[in-house]
Each structure stands twice: as structure tokens, then as C-alpha cells.
N, C-alpha and C positions, 0 to 999 in steps of 0.2 A: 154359398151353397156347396155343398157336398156330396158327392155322388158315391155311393158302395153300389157293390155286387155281390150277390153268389152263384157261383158257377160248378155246377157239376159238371167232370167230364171225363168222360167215360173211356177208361183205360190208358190215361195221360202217362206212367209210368211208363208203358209201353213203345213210347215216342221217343224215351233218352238212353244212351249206353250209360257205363258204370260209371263215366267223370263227369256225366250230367249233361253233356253233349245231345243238343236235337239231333236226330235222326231225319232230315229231308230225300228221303230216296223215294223208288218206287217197290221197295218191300212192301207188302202185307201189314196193315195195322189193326188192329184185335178189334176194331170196328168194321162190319162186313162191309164188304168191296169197295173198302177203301186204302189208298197207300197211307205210309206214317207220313211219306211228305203231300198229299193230300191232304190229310188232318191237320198239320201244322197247317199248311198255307189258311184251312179254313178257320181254323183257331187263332188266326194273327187277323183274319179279315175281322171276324166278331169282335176280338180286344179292341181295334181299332176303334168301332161302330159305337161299342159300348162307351169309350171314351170315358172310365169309371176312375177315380183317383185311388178309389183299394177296390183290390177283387179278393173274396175268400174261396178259395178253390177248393171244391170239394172232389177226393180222389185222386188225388195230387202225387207226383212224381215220388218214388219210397224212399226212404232213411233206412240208412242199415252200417253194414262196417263197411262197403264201397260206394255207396249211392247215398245222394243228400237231394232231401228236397231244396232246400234252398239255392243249389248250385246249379240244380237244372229250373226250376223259376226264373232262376236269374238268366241262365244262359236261354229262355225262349224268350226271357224282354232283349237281351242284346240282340241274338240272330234277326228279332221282325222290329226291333228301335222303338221300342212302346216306351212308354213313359213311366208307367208302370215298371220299375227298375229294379227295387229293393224286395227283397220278399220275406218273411218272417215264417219259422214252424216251431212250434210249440213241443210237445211230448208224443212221443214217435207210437203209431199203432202196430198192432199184432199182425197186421197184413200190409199189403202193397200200395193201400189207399191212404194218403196222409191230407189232412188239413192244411193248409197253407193259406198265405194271404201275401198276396202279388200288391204294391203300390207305389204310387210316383212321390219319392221323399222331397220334392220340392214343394209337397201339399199339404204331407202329413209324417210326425211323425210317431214312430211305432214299437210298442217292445211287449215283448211276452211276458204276462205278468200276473202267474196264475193266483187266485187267491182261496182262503180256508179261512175256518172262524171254527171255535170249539163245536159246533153242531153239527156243521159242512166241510167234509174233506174237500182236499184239493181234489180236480178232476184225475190226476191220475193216481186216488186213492182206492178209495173203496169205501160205499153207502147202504146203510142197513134200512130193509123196509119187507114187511110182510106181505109175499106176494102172492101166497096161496091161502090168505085169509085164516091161518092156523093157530096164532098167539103168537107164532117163532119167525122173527126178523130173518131174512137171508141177507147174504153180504151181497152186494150191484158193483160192478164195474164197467169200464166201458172200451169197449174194446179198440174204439178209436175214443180217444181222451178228447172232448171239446179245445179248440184254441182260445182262449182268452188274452184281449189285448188292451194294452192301454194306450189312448189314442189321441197326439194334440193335434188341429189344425192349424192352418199355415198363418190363422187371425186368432189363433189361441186358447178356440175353443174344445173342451176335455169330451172324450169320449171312451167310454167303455164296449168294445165289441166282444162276443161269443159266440165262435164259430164252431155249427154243430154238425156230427155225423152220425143220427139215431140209427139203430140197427134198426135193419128188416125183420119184416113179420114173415117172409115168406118160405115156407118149410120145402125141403129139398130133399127131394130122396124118399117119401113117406110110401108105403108100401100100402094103407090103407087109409077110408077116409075117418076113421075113429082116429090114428097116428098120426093121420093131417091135422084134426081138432084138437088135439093133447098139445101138438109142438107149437101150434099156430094158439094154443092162450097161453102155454110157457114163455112164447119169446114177447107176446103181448104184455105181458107182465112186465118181462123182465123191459121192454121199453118204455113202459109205464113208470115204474121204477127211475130209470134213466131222465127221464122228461118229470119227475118231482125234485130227482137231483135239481137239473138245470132251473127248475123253476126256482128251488131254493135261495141258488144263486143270484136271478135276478132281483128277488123279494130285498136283498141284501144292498144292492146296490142301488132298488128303488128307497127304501131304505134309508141310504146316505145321500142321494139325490144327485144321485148319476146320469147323465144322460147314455142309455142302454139302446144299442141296437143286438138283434138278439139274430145268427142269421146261417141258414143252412141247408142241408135236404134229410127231414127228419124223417123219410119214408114210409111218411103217414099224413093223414087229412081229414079233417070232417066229413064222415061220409064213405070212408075210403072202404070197409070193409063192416060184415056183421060182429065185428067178434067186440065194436065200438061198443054194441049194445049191450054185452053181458058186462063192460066193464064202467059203463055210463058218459064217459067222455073221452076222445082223442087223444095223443100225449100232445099235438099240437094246442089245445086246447086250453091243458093243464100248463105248458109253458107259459100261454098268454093270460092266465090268471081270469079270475071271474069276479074279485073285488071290484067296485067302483074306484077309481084313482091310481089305482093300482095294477091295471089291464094293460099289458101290452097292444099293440096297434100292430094290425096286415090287413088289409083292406080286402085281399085275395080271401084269407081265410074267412073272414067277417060274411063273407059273400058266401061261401061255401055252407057256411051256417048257417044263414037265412035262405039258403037256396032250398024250396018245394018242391021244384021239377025236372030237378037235375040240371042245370044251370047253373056251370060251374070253371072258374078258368082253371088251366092245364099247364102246367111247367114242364111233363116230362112223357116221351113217346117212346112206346116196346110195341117191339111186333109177336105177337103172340102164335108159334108153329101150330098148334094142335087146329086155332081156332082160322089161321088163316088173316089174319089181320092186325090191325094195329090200333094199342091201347093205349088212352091216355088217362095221366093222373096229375090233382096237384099233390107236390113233394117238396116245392124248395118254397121257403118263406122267408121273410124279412120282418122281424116284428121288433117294437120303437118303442120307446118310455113316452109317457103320455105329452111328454114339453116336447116329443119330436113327432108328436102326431098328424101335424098340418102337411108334412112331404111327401113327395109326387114319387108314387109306384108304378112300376111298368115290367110286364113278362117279354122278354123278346121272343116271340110265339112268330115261326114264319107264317103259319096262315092266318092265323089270327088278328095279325096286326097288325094295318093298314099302310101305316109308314116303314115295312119293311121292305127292302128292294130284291127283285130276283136273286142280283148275286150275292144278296147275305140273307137272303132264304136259304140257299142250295147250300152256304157256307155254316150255318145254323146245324141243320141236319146231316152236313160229315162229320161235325166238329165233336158231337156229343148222342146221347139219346136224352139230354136232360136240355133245356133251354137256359137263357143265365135269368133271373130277377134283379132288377137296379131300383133302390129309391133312392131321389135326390134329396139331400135332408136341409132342410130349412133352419139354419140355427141364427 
């Protein structure tokens, strides 16, 4: 058995100076009222708990010409002695939030290994698809490039992972609600677009007869918003395919879709100013090639889930506003 994660967390960048060095002090961390060594201590509690042989970290410490994701990955497995040692990042994004995948190389090992085929650019290409239904293809990019990795286990079993960071639907700054509607089916699109990319991807590697975990926070769900209906289906959705044989597997999602009455699991809590409260949405998925479909799923939800303890409840909710998803894959 094999254990992944994905973990969104929010504002992780924020925790390391320029050599990649954690920050445990009582400074201010870009998560309200809490310190960056707050954060850390909570984020070493969870790692712990999760006990995951890869974590793909979404939001991840930045790459740039003095900051490396991999050196501060590395330097929060050294400071809290996780086992999870090694870390891997792929093609560096346009902003602060990078992909990464934290793991313990006594279990697995790991290398970036991005792929393309004459139809399907590599992810840090660029993919043509008609998004305003007009005859004229637009070029798709991605502003954070998926991490793709090739993956062997420590009994020699191959695995393919892709770790994703879908853009947001949610328009900022809209002056009106006609400008809210315009930008919010542009950038639907445009992640629409994005999630045929990735699903192309997988088709390919179902395909050669890969075994695929596909796993990330696509910022989107069944259900998650109207704008699903003008466009007929989720890009969650569209990732996990609608052929027989060829579907990927989330059990979360599956659920969301069969859900009538709004009953529905939750990966990720925002407190909402205007409205005075706090919203939840699912966001992070893990979805499986069908030979990986018999493995055990789990949201680490603190209220949610009953074998969760006080102190990695309180540690849950400084650590992030995203909760992590783990399945144990049965190979």
C-alpha cells in the first residue's frame, strides 16, 4: 500500500526567507491571526498525522532567481524530521504558488518527467481550443503548468502522477454584475479548456496502461457554481471522463454528482466578510485509473471526521484554509 496526498496551503511561500530557510518565529503569517511559527508547528503536526509517503503540495514555496521550491520543501522536512525528505518541482509558475511534491525516497522514487505527443503539448506549452464557440481556436495556457511525474514504488510498482493547479473562476474587481457574468464565463472557459488539456493527457496514458493518479485543487466541483449549466459539465468532470473503462475514480466527486440535496463532502473553508460567515466547497480531488479504483479515500475534514483529535483539528485549521485529501492505493 501506498499512501498520496494533496495539500493545499495557503500562503506556504510566506513561511521561508530567500535560502529557503523556515521562518518559526512569532511574526505574522499571511494567515489571519496566526504566527508563521504557528503555521509551521501546525503544518508539521498534520504531516505527521497524514503519515503520506508523497504529498503534492499545492501553493508551494516560489522559484525564482533566489527562492527554490525544493530547498525550502526540503528545509520544512529537515526542521520538523518528516520522512518525507525529498521533494520534486516541475516548471515554475507566473506567480508565488508553485506545485511541488514532498516524499519519503525510501518508498518511492521520483523524477519530473513531463510528456507531449504530436496532438498534446507539453504542459508548459500552449493548447488550442474554441472557447467562445466561434470557428476560431484560441491558444490555452496554464499559468501554473501541472506537475507531472514518473513514479516507482519501493516493491517496483510504476506509477504515473499529475499534479494540478486549475485556475479560479472567481472575478475580482468587477464593477458590475453584467462584468461579473462576462469574466466569470471567460475564465470558465478558459478552465474548461485547461481540464480537456489535462484530460487529454490522461486519455494517453490510459491509453498505454498507466497506472494514473490524477490529483490536485482544480477550484472547481460538481455543483460548485451556475455558470456549470451554460456550459453542461464541470472541468472536474471532464477530467474524470465519461467513457465506461476509461473514467477515472474520486469517490468524493462521484458523490457530489449523485448528490440531490446538497449533500456533499467539503475539502476547503473561506470565511466570507460581506456575508459574515464561513463557506465550504469541494476543491481538491484525487482521481485513479480504473486498476487503482478499489483504494481507500479520506478528507482530513476536522469536524467532519470522527477519528480526528482536538490537537489536529486546531492544527488543520492554522495550517491552511484548504484541508489535505489522502488515498491509500491498493496496488
Amino acid at each position: 500500500m501506498i499512501r498520496l496526498a494533496t495539500y493545499n496551503i495557503e500562503w506556504f511561500n510566506a513561511l521561508f526567507d530567500d535560502d529557503g530557510q523556515p521562518l518559526p518565529d512569532d511574526q505574522p503569517s499571511a494567515r489571519y491571526k496566526v504566527t508563521r511559527g504557528q503555521q509551521l508547528a501546525a503544518l508539521a503536526l498534520v504531516f505527521r498525522a497524514l503519515d503520506a509517503d508523497g504529498v503534492m503540495i499545492i501553493e508551494g514555496p516560489d522559484t525564482g532567481s533566489r527562492r527554490s521550491t525544493v530547498r525550502a520543501l526540503e528545509g520544512f522536512a529537515a526542521l520538523n524530521g518528516l520522512r518525507t525528505s525529498r521533494a520534486v518541482h516541475g516548471y515554475p509558475s507566473d506567480s508565488e504558488q508553485e506545485i511541488g511534491f514532498l516524499y519519503d525516497p525510501a518508498r518511492l522514487s521520483v523524477r519530473h518527467d513531463p510528456q507531449s505527443s504530436p496532438d498534446v503539448a507539453r504542459f508548459d506549452g500552449s493548447y488550442r481550443h474554441d472557447l467562445d464557440a466561434d470557428g476560431v481556436s484560441e491558444m490555452i495556457t496554464f499559468s501554473k503548468p501541472p506537475l507531472e511525474l514518473a513514479v516507482v514504488t519501493d516493491t517496483g510498482v510504476d506509477l504515473r502522477l499529475i499534479g494540478v493547479h486549475a485556475k479560479s473562476k472567481a472575478p475580482h474587481g468587477t464593477r458590475s454584475e453584467a462584468e461579473f457574468a462576462r469574466i466569470s464565463i471567460a475564465n470558465r472557459r478558459k478552465q474548461l479548456a485547461q481540464c480537456l488539456w489535462i484530460r487529454a493527457r490522461a486519455e494517453a496514458h490510459l491509453a498505454a496502461g498507466d497506472r494514473l493518479v490524477v490529483l490536485g485543487d482544480f477550484n472547481d466541483g460538481p455543483g460548485l457554481d451556475n455558470y456549470e449549466r451554460l456550459f453542461g459539465h464541470s472541468g472536474v468532470e471532464i477530467v474524470m471522463g465519461l467513457a465506461v473503462g476509461q473514467r477515472l475514480t474520486d469517490p468524493h466527486a462521484e458523490m457530489a454528482l449523485a448528490s440531490r440535496v446538497g449533500l456533499t463532502p467539503t475539502t476547503a473553508r473561506f470565511w466570507l466578510a460581506p456575508q459574515k460567515r464561513y463557506f465550504e466547497a469541494l476543491l481538491d480531488f484525487i482521481m485513479v485509473s480504473p486498476d487503482l479504483a478499489r483504494s481507500d479515500w479520506r478528507i482530513w475534514h476536522p469536524f467532519n471526521d470522527p477519528q480526528i483529535s482536538r490537537d489536529l483539528s486546531e492544527a488543520l485549521l492554522a495550517a491552511s484554509d484548504h484541508f489535505p485529501v489522502t488515498v491509500d492505493l491498493k496496488l
